[in-house]
C-alpha positions in Angstrom: 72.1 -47.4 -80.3 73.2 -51.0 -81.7 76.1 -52.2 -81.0 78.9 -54.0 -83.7 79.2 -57.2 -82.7 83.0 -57.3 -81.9 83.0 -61.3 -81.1 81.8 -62.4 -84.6 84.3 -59.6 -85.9 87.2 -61.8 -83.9 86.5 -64.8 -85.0 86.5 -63.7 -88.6 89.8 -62.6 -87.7 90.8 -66.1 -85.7 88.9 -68.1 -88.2 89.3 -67.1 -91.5 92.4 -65.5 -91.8 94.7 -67.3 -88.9 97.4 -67.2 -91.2 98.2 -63.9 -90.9 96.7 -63.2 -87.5 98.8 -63.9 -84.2 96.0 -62.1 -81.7 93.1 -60.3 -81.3 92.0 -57.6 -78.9 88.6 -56.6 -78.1 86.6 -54.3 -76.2 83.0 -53.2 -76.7 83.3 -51.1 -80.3 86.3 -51.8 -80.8 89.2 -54.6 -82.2 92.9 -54.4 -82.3 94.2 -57.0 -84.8 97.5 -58.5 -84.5 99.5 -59.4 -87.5 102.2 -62.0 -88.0 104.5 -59.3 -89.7 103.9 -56.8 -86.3 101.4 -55.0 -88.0 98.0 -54.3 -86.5 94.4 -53.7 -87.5 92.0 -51.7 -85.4 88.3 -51.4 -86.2 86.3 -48.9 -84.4 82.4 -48.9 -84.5 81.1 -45.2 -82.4 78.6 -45.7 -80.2 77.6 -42.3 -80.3 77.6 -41.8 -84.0 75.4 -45.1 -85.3 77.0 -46.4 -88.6 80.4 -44.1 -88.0 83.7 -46.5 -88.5 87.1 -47.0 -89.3 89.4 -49.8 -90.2 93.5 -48.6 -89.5 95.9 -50.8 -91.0 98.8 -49.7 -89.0 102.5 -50.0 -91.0 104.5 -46.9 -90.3 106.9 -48.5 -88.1 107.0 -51.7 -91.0 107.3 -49.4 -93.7 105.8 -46.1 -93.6 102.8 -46.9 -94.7 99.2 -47.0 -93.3 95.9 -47.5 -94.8 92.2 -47.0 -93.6 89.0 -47.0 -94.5 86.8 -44.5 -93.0 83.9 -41.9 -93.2 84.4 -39.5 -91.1 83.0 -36.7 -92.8 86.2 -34.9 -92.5 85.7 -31.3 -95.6 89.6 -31.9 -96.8 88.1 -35.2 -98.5 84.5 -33.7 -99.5 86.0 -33.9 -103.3 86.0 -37.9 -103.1 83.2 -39.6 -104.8 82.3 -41.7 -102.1 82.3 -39.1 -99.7 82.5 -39.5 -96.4 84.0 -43.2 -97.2 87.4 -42.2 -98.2 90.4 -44.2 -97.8 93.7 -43.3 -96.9 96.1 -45.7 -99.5 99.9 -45.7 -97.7 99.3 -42.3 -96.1 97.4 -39.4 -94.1 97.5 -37.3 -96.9 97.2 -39.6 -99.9 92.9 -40.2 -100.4 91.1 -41.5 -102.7 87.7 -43.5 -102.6 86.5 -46.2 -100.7 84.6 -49.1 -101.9 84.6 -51.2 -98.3 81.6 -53.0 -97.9 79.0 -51.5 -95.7 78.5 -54.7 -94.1 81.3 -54.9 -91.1 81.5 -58.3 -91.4 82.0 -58.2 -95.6 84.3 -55.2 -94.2 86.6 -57.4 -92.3 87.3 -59.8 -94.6 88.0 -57.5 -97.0 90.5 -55.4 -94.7 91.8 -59.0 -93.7 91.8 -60.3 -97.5 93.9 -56.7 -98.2 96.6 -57.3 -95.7 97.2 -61.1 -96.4 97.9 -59.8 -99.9 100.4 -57.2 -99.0 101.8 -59.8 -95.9 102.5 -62.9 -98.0 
């Protein structure tokens, strides 16, 4: 079992994209990202499942919205190309595929680099 290295994750978050970010959570697989517009981000690693993730751009109470990577290997989304990776683009129900980067750093930022986009 390896662990995701929540502390580098954070600082990413503090670091990079302090702009948009008002706070940062941690615990030991997992993030919860404040945003300046009372959004948040939380990024789960498993422990149990190596390599199992998911990055949830909570919005519903902003908006309705909310968008997440994941790949959960869940058969309702077996049809997308990058099964498991799937991504969930404003709702549960609305899927498509996922081009995150594998890398949860590269991951991050491009979560991060996502929200900033839809925030300012």
């Amino acid at each position: 079992m390896s662990l995701i290295d929540v502390e580098g994750l954070q600082e990413i978050a503090e670091n990079e994209f302090g702009d948009i970010v008002t706070n940062v959570d941690t615990d030991l697989n997992r993030l919860r990202v404040y945003l300046r517009d009372a959004s948040f981000l939380d990024v789960w690693y498993s422990i149990e499942n190596e390599g199992r993730y998911s990055y949830h751009w909570e919005r519903r109470h902003i908006d309705g919205t909310l968008y997440r990577h994941n790949n959960a290997p869940h058969k309702k989304w077996s049809h997308v190309v990058t099964f498991p990776k799937h991504f969930h683009a404003g709702s549960e129900e609305q899927v498509e595929s996922s081009g995150l980067n594998s890398e949860p750093t590269e991951a991050m930022r491009e979560m991060l680099s996502f929200a900033r986009r839809t925030i300012l």
